[in-house]
N, CA, C and O atoms as CSV, one atom per row, in Angstrom:
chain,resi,resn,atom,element,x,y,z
A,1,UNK,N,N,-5.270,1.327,21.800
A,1,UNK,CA,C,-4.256,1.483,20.745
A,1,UNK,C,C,-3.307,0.271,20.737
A,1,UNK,O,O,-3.177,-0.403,19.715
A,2,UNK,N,N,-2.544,-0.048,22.041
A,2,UNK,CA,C,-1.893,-0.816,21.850
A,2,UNK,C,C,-2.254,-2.502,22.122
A,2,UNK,O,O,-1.406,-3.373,22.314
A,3,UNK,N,N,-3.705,-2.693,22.082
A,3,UNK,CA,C,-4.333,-3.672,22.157
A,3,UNK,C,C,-5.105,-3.870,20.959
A,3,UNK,O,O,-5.998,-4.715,21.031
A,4,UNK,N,N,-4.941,-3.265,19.883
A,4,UNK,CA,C,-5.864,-3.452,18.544
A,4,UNK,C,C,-4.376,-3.352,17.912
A,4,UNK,O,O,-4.296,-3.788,16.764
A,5,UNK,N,N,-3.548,-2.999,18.312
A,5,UNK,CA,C,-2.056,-3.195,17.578
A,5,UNK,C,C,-1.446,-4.896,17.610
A,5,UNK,O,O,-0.853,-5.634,16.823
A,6,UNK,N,N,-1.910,-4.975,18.812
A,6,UNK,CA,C,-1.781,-6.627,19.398
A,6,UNK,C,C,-2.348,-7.630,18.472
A,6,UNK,O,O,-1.802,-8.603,17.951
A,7,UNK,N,N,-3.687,-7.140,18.367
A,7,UNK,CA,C,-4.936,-7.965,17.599
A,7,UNK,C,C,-4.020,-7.475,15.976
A,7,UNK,O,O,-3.390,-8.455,15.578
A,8,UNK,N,N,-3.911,-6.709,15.394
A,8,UNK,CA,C,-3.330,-6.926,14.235
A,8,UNK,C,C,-2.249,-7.711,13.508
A,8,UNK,O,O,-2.144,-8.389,12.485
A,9,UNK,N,N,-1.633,-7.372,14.336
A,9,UNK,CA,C,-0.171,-8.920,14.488
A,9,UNK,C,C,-0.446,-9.969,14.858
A,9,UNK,O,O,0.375,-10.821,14.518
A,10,UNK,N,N,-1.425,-10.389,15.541
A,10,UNK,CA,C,-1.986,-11.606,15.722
A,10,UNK,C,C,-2.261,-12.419,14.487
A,10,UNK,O,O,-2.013,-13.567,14.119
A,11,UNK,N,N,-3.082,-11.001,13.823
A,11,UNK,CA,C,-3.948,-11.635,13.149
A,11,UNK,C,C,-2.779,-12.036,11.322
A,11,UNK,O,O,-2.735,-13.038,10.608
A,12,UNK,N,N,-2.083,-10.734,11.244
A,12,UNK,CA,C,-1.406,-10.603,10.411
A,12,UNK,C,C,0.383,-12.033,10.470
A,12,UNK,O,O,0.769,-12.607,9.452
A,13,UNK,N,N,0.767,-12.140,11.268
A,13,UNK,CA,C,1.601,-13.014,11.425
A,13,UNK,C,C,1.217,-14.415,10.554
A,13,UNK,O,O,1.803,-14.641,9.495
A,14,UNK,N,N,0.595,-14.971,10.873
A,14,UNK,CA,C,0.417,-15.913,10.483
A,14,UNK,C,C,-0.037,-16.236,8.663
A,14,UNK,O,O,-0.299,-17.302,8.107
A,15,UNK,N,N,0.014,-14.952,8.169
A,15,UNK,CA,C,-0.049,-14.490,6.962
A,15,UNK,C,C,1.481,-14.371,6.795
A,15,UNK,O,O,2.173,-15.346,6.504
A,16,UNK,N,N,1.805,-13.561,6.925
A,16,UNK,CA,C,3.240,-13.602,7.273
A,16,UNK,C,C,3.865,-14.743,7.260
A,16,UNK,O,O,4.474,-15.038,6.232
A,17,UNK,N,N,3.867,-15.326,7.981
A,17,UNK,CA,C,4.608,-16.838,7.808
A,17,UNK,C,C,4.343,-17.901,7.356
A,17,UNK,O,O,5.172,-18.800,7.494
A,18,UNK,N,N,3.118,-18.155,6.674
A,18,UNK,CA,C,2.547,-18.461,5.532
A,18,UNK,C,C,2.818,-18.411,3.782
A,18,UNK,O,O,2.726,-19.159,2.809
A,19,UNK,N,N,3.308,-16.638,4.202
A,19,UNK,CA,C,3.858,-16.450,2.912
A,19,UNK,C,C,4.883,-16.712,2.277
A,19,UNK,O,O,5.101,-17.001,1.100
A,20,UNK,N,N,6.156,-16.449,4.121
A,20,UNK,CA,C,7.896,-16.920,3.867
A,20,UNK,C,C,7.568,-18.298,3.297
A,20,UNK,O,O,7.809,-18.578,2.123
A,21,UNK,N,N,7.110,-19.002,4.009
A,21,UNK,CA,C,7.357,-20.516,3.982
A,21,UNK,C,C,7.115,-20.884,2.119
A,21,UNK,O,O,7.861,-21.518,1.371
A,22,UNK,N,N,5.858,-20.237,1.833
A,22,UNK,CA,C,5.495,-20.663,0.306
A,22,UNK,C,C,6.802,-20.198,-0.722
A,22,UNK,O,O,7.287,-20.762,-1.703
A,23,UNK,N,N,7.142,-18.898,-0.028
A,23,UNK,CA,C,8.623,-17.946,-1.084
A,23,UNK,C,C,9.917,-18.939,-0.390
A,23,UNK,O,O,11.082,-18.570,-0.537
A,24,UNK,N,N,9.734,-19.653,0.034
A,24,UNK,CA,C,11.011,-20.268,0.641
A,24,UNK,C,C,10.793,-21.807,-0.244
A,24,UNK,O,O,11.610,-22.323,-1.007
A,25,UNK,N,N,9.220,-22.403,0.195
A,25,UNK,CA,C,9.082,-23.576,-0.825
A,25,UNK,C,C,9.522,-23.303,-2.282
A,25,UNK,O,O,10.429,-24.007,-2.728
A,26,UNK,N,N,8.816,-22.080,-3.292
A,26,UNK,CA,C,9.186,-21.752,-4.611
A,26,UNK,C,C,10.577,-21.707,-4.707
A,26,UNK,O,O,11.142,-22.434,-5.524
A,27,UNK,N,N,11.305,-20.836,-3.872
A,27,UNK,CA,C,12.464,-21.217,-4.460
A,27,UNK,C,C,13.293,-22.427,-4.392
A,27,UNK,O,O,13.965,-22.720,-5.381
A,28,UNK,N,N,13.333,-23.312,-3.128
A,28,UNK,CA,C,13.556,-24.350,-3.371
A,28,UNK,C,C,13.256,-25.544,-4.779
A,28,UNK,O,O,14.003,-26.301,-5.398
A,29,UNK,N,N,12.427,-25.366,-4.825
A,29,UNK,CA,C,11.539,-25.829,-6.127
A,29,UNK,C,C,12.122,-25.718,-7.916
A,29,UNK,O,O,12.387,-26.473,-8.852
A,30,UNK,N,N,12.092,-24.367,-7.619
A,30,UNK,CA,C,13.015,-23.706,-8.648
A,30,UNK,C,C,14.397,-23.607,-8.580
A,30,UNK,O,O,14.748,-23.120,-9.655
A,31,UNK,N,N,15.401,-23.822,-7.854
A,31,UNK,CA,C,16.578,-24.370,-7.776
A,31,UNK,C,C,16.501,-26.290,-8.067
A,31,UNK,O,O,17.040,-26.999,-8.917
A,32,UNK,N,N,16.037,-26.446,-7.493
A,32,UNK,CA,C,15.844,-27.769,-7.322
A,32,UNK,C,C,15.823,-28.435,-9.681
A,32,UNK,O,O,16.377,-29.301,-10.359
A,33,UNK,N,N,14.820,-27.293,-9.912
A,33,UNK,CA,C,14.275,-27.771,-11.704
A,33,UNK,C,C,15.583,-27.357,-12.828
A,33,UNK,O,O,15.921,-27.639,-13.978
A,34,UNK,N,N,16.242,-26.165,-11.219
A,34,UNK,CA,C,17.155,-25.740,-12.594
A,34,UNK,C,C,18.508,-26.640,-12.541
A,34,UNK,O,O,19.340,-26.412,-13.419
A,35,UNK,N,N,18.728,-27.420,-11.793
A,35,UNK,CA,C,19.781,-28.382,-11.502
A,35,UNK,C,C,19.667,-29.637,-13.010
A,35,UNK,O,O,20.435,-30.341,-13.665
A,36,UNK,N,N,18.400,-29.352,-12.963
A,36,UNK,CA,C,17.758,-30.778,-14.171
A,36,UNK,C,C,18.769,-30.775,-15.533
A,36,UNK,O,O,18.578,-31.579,-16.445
């Protein structure tokens, strides 16, 4: 149980922080166009 819980967060994290980073790039991005 708590070793296939392990393996899920393993696996899932890096999705995870994959995703902040892209929702963190967009908005930068989009602040950045609306300054224009």
């Amino acid at each position: 149980m708590i070793a296939s819980l392990i393996l899920a967060i393993v696996h899932i994290g890096p999705v995870v922080v994959f995703a902040f980073i892209c929702g963190v790039f967009l908005c930068w991005i989009y602040e950045k166009y609306q300054n224009l």
